[in-house]
C-alpha positions as CSV (number, residue, x, y, z in Angstrom):
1,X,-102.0,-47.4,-67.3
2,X,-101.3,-47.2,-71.3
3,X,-99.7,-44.8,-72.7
4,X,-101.4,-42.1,-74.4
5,X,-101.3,-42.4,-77.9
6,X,-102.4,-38.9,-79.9
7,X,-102.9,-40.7,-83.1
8,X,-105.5,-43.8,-81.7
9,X,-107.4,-40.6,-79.6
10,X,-110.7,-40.1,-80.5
11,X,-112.9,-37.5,-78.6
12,X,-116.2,-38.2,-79.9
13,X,-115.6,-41.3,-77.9
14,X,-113.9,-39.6,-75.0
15,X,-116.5,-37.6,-74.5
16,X,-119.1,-40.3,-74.6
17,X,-116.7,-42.4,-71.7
18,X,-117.2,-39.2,-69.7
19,X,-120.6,-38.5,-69.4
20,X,-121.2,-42.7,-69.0
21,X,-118.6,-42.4,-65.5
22,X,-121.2,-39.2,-64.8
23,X,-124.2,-40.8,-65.4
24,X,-122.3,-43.9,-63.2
25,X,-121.5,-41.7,-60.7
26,X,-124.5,-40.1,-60.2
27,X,-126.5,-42.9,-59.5
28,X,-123.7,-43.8,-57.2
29,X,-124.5,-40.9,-55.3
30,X,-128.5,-40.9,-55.3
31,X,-128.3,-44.4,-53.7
32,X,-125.1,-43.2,-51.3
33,X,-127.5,-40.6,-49.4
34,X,-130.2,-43.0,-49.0
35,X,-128.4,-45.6,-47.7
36,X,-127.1,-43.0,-45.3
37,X,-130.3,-42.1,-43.3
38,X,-131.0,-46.1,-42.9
39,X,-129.7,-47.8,-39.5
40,X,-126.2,-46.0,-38.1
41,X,-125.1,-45.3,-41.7
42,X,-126.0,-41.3,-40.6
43,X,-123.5,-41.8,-37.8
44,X,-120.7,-42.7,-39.7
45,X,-121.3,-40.1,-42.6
46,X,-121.0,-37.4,-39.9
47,X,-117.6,-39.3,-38.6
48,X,-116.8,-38.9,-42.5
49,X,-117.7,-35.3,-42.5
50,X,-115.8,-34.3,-39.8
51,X,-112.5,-35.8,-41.4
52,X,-113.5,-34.0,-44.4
53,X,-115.4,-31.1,-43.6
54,X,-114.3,-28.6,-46.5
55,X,-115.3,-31.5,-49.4
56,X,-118.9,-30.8,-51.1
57,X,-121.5,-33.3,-50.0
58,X,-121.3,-35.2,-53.1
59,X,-117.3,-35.3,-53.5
60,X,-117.8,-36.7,-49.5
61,X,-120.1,-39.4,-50.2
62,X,-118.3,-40.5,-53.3
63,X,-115.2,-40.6,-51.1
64,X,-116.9,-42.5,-48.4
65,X,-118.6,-45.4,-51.1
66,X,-114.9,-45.8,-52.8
67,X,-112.7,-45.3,-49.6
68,X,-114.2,-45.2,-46.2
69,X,-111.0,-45.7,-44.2
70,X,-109.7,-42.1,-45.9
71,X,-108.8,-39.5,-43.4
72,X,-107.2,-36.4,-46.0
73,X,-107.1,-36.9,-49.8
74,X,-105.6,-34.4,-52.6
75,X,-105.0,-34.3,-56.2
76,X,-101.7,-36.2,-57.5
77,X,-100.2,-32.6,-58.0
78,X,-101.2,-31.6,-54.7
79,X,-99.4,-34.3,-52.7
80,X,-96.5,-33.3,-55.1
81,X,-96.6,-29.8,-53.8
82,X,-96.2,-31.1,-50.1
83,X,-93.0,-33.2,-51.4
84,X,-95.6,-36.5,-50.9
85,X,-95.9,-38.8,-53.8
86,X,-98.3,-41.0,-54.6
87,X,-97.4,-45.0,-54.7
88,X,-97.0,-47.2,-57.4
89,X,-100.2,-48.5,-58.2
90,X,-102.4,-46.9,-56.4
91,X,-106.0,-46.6,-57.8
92,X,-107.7,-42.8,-58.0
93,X,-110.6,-41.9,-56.3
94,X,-113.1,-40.5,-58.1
95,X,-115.2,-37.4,-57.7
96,X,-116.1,-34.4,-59.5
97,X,-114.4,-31.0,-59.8
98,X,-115.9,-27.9,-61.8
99,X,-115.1,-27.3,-65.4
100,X,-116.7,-24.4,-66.2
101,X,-116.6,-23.3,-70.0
102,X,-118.0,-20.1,-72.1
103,X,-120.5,-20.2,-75.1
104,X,-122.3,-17.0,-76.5
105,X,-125.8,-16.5,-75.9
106,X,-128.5,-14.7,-78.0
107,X,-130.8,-12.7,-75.4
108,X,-133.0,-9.6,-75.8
109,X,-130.9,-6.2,-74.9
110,X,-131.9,-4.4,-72.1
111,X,-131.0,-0.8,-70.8
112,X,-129.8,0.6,-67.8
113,X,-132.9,0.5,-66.2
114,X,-133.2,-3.1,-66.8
115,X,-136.3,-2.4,-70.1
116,X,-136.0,-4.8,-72.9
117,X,-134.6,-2.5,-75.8
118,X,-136.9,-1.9,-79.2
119,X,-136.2,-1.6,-82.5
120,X,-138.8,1.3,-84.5
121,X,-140.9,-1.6,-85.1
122,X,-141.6,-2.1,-81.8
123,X,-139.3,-5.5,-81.3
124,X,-137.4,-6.5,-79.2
125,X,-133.6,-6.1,-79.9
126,X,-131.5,-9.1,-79.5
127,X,-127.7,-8.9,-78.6
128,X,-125.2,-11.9,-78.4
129,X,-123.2,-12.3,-74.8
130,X,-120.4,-14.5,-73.2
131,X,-121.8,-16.4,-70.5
132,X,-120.5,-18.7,-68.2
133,X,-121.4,-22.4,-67.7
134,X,-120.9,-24.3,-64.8
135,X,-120.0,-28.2,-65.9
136,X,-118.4,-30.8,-63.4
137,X,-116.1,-33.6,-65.1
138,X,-114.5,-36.9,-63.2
139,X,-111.1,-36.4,-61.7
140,X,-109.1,-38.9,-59.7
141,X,-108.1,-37.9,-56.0
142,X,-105.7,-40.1,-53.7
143,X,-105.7,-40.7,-49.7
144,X,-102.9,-39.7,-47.3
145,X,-102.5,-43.5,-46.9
146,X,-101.7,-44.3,-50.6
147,X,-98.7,-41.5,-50.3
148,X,-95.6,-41.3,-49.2
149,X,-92.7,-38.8,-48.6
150,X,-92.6,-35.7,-45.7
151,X,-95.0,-35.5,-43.0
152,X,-98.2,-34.3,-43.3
153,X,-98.6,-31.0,-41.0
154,X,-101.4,-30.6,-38.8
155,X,-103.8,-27.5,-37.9
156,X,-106.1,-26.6,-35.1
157,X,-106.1,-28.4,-31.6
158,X,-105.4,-31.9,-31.3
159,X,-105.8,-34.1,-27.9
160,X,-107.8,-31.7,-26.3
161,X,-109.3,-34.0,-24.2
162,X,-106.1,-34.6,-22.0
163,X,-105.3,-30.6,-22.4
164,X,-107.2,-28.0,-20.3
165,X,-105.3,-25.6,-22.0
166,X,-106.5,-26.9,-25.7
167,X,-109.9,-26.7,-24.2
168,X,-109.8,-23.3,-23.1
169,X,-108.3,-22.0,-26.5
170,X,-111.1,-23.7,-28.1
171,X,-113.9,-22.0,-25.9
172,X,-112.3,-18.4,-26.6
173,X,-112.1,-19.2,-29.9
174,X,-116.0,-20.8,-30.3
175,X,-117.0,-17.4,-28.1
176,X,-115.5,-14.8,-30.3
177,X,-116.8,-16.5,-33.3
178,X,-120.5,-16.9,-32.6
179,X,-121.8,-13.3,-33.2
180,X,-124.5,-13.2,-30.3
181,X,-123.6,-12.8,-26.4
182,X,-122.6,-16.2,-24.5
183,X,-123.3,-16.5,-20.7
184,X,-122.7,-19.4,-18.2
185,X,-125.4,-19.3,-15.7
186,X,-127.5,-21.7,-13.6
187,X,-130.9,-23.3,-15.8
188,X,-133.2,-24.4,-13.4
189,X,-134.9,-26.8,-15.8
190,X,-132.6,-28.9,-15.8
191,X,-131.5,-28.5,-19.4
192,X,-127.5,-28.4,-20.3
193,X,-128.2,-25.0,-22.7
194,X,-130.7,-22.7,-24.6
195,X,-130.6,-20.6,-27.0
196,X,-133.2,-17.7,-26.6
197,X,-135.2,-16.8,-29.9
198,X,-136.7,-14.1,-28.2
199,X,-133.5,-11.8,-26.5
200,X,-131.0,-13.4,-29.8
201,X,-128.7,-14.9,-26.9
202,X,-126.9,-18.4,-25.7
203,X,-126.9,-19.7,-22.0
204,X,-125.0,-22.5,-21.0
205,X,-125.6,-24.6,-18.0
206,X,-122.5,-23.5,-15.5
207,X,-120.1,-25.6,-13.5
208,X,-120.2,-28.9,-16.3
209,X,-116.9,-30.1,-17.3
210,X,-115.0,-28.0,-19.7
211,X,-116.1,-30.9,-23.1
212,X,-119.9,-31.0,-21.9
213,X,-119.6,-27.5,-22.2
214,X,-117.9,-27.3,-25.7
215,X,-120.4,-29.3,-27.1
216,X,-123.6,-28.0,-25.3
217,X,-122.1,-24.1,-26.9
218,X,-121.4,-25.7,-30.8
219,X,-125.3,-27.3,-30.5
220,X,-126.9,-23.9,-29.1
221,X,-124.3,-22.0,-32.1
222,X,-126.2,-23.9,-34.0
223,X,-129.2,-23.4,-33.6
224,X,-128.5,-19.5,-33.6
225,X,-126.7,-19.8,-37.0
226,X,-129.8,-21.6,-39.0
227,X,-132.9,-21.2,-36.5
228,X,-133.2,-17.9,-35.5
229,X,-135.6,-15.2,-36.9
230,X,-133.3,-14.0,-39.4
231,X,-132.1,-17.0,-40.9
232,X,-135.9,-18.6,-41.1
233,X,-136.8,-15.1,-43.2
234,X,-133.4,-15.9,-45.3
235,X,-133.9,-19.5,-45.8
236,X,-137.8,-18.9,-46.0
237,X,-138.2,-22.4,-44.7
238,X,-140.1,-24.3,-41.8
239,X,-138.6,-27.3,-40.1
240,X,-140.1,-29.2,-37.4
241,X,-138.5,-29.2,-34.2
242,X,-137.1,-32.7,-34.9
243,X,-135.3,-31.6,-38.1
244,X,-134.3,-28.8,-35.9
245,X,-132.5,-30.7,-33.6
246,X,-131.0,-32.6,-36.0
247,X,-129.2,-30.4,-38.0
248,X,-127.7,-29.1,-34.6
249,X,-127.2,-31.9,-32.7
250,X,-125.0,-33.1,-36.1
251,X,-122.8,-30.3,-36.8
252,X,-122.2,-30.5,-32.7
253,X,-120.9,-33.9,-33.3
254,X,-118.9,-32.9,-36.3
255,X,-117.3,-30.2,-35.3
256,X,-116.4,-31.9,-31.6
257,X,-115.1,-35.2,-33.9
258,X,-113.1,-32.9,-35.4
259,X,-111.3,-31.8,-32.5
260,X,-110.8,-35.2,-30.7
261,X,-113.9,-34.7,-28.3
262,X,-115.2,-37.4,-27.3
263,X,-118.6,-38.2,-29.0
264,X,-119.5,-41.8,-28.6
265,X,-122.5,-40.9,-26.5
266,X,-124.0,-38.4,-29.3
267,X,-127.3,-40.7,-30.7
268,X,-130.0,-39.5,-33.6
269,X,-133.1,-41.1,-32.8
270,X,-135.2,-38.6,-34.9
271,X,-133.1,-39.4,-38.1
272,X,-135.2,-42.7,-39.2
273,X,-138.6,-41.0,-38.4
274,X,-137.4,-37.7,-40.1
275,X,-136.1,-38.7,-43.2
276,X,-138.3,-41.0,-43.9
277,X,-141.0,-39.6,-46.6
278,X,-138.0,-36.9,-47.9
279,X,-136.9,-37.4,-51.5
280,X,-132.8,-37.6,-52.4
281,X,-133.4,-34.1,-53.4
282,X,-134.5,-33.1,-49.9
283,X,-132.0,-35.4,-48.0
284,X,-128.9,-34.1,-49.9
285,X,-130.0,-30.8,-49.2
286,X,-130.4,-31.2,-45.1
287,X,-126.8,-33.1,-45.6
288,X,-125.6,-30.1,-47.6
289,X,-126.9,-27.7,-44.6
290,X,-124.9,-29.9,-41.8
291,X,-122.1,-30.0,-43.7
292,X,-121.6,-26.4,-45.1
293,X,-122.5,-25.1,-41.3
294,X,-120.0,-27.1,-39.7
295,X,-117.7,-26.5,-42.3
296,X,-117.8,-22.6,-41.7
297,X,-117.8,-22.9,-38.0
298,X,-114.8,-25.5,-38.1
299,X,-112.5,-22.7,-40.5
300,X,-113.4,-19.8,-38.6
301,X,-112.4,-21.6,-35.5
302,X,-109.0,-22.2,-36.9
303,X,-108.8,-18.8,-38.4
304,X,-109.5,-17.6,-34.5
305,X,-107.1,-20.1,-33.2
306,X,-104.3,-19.2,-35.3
307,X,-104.7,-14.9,-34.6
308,X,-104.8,-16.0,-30.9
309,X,-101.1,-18.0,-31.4
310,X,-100.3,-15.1,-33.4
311,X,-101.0,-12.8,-29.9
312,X,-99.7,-15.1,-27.6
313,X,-96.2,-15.1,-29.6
314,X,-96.2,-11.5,-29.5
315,X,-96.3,-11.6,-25.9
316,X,-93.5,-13.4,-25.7
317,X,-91.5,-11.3,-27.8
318,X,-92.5,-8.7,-25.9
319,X,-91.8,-10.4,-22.7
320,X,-87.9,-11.1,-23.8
321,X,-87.3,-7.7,-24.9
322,X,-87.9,-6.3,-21.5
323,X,-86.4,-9.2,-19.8
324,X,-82.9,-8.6,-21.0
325,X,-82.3,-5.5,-19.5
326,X,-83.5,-3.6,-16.2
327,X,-82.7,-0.4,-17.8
328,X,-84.9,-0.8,-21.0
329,X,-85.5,-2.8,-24.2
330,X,-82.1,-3.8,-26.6
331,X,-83.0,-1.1,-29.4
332,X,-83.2,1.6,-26.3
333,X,-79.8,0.9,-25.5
334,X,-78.0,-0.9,-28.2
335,X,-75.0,-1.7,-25.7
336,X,-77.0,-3.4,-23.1
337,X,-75.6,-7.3,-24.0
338,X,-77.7,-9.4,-25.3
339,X,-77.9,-13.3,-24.1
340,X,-76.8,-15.6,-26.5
341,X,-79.6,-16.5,-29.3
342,X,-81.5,-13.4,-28.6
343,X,-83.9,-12.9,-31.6
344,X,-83.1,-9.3,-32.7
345,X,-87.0,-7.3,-33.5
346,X,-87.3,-4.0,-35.3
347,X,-90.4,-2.3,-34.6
348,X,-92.5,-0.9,-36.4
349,X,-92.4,2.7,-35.0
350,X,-91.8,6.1,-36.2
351,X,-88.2,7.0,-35.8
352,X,-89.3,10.8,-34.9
353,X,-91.6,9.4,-32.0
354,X,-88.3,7.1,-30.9
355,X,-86.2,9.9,-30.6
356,X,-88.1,12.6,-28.8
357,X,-89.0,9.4,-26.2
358,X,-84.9,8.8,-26.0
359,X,-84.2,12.6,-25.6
360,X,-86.8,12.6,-22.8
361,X,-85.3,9.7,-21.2
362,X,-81.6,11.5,-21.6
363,X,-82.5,14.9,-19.8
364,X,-84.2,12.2,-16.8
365,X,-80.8,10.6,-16.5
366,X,-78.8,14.5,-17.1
367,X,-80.8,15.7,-14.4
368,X,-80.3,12.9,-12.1
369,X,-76.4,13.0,-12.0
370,X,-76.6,16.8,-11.7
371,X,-78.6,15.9,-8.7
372,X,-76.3,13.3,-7.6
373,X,-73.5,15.4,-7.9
374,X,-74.3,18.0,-5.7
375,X,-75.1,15.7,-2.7
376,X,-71.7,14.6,-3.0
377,X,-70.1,18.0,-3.1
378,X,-71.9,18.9,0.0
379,X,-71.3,15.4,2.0
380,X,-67.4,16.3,0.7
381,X,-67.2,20.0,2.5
382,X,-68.8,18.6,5.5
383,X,-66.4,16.2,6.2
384,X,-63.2,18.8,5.3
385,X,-64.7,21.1,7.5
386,X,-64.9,18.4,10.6
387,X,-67.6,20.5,12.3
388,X,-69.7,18.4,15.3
389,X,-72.8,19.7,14.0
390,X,-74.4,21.3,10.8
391,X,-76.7,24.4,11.8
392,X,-80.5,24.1,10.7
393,X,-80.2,25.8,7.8
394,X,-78.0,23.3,6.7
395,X,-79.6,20.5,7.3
396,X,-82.5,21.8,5.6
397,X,-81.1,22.9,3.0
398,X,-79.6,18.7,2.6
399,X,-83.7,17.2,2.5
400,X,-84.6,19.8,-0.1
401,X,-81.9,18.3,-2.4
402,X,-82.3,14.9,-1.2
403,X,-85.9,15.5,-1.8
404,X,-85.6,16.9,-5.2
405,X,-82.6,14.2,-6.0
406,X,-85.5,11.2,-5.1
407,X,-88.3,13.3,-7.0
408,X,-86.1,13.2,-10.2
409,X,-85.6,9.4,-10.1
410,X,-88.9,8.6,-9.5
411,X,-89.9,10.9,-12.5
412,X,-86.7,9.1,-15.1
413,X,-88.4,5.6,-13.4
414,X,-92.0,6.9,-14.7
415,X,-90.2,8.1,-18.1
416,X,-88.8,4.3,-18.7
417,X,-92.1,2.8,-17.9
418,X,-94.1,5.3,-20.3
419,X,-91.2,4.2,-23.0
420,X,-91.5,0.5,-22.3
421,X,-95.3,0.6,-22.7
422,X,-95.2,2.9,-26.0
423,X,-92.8,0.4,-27.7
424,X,-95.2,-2.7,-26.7
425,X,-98.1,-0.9,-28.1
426,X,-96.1,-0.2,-31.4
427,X,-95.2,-3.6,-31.8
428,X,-98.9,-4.8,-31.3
429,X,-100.3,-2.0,-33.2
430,X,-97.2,-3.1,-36.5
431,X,-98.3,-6.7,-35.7
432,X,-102.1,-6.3,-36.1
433,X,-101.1,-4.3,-39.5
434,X,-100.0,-7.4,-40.9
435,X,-102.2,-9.7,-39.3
436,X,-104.6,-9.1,-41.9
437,X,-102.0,-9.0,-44.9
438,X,-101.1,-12.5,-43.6
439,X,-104.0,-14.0,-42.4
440,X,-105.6,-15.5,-45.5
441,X,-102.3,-17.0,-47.6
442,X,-101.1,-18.5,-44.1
443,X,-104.7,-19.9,-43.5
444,X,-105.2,-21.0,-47.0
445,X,-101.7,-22.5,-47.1
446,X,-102.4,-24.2,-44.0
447,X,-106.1,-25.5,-45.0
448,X,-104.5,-27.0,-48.3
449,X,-101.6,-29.1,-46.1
450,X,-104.1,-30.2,-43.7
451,X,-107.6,-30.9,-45.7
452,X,-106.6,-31.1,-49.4
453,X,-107.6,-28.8,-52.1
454,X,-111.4,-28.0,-51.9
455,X,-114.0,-29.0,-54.0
């Protein structure tokens, strides 16, 4: 690359090299999503997509024409910011990313009301406003393979086929974010899942191994999230029942490449037949509709994911505070010792509420050695006393107390668990507080690392 000389710059001509490499690219991509529905070219986009699933359609299949093999790709500065640099030599990848700009506008004024404003001569009055334009230019974006330096982090679930655990994450996960009821029951047609227009709910075929049944729930998702009633009256479209199936039997491939499920028996025989009299217009659209569907569903998944491991670590927390001492959690009894490496937690609870719950669990323990204390005295003046038997009175008077002595542990036992379960609610109920403070910069943070910036 030459060095940039200010002097020798001239950006008439600048600008006239950048709208050529538009036009260039363009074309590029008019021909890139026709060559895509012909012969298993739609197979390998959706392999592509599900790589990377937060890129636009076009900044994809300008990827896939320059650099099929790619696998995660960022800016120069946004390897830099993940202490990866980009090699020597290395050529860019080009694609587009916005550039908006502002201009002013003349445009008749209008009130409140949205009526065009007259002058006393009845015309219109004109006003100038900013407005906003929204302009692409070429920028240059590198693989994962033409970096080097730390190691790239990784998000979501990985080798869930040889994980039954990773598998039942993922189903949680895929039922709390589809926003209509999920049921497993037995179809009698034969038929591995439905999704039912009618009463707005999925059915899935029970008893079929757990990634049968992932992919079988992400197809019928599908077809709730852009087939059902509502979204026909949003989109205001009609698709035949092939286009239908389609769109979700290709955002169930995506998303199920996308988490290492196996997919090599997925086909598309209605692609060829389909796409066949569309227009690029048409085709980049349905591609645009795979890909932003199985985009969302992929994010939320990992957004579900990561509040689930979130829970699960709370638990655990949880778990090795009451673990360390029979007699209550650390910050109950700050002289109770504490294993090496024990993680100290602070709760987020109301000091007031803490104390009354410790005063409470005081009087238990008062009123147990008072208790305690008085069936000593009177084993004691027994024994002095060396008489062969103890007369009635006596000896009821001894189960009252020993009655009363058992009543008042039992109640300073009932006292500790009430106490152990308040602090475990406080800590979720401080946790969930911040979950939502935290969830979007640790997803966002996360998303950049693992997919690149998106465009």
């Amino acid at each position: 690359m030459t060095d940039f000389n200010k002097k020798d710059f001239d950006p008439k001509a600048a600008a006239e090299e950048r709208k050529a490499e538009m036009e260039q690219m363009t074309s590029k991509l008019e021909k890139g999503v026709k060559d895509i529905f012909a012969s298993g070219n739609f197979k390998k986009y959706l392999d592509f997509c599900a790589k990377l699933p937060r890129y636009s359609i076009n900044n994809q299949i300008l990827i896939m024409l320059q650099k099929p093999e790619a696998t995660m790709c960022q800016s120069y500065t946004g390897w830099k910011d993940m202490n990866r640099f980009v090699r020597k030599g290395e050529k860019g990848i080009r694609i587009f990313a916005p550039a908006p700009y502002k201009m002013q506008k003349e445009q008749e004024k209008t009130d409140v009301s949205g009526k065009v404003v007259v002058d006393k001569d009845g015309e219109p009055v004109k006003e100038k406003v900013e407005i906003t334009v929204n302009a692409f230019k070429p920028v240059s974006t590198f693989d994962v393979s033409q970096t080097e330096g730390d190691p790239v982090p990784t998000v979501g679930v990985n080798e869930l086929t040889a994980a039954v655990e990773g598998y039942e994450s993922l189903l949680n996960a895929l039922k709390e974010v589809i926003p209509v009821p999920v049921s497993f029951e037995q179809i009698d047609s034969g038929a591995k899942g439905y999704y039912h227009l009618e009463e707005n709910r999925i059915v899935v075929q029970e008893g079929m191994s757990e990634a049968q049944t992932v992919k079988t729930l992400v197809h019928e998702a599908s077809h709730q999230a852009l087939h059902s009633k509502e979204a026909r009256e949003a989109s205001g479209e009609t698709k035949s029942k092939n286009q239908q199936e389609t769109e979700a039997e290709s955002i169930a491939y995506v998303v199920c490449q996308h988490y290492g499920i196996d997919t090599s028996e997925y086909s598309f025989p209605y692609v060829a037949t389909w796409s066949a009299d569309k227009e690029v217009p048409e085709l980049k659209a349905s591609l645009e509709t795979i890909r932003s569907t199985a985009s969302w569903m992929i994010t939320k998944i990992d957004e579900k994911m990561q509040e689930m491991n979130k829970e699960n670590e709370l638990d655990d927390i949880i778990g090795q505070i009451m673990e360390v001492s029979d007699e209550g959690a650390p910050f109950d009894q700050p002289e109770v010792h504490q294993p090496e490496g024990f993680m100290t937690v602070e709760p987020p609870v109301e000091l007031s509420d803490l104390q009354k719950e410790q005063d409470l669990s005081k009087s238990a323990d008062v009123l147990m050695d008072m208790f305690a204390g008085e069936k000593t005295e009177v084993s004691a003046d027994v024994k002095a006393e060396e008489k062969p038997e103890v007369n009635t009175d006596e000896k009821a008077a001894g189960k009252a107390e020993d009655k009363t002595a058992e009543k008042a542990e039992d109640k300073a036992d009932e006292k500790k668990e009430e106490k152990k379960t308040s602090i475990k609610e406080k800590l979720a109920k401080g946790k969930k507080q911040e979950k939502k403070k935290e969830q979007n910069k640790a997803h966002d943070a996360n998303i950049k690392k693992k997919k690149g910036i998106i465009k």
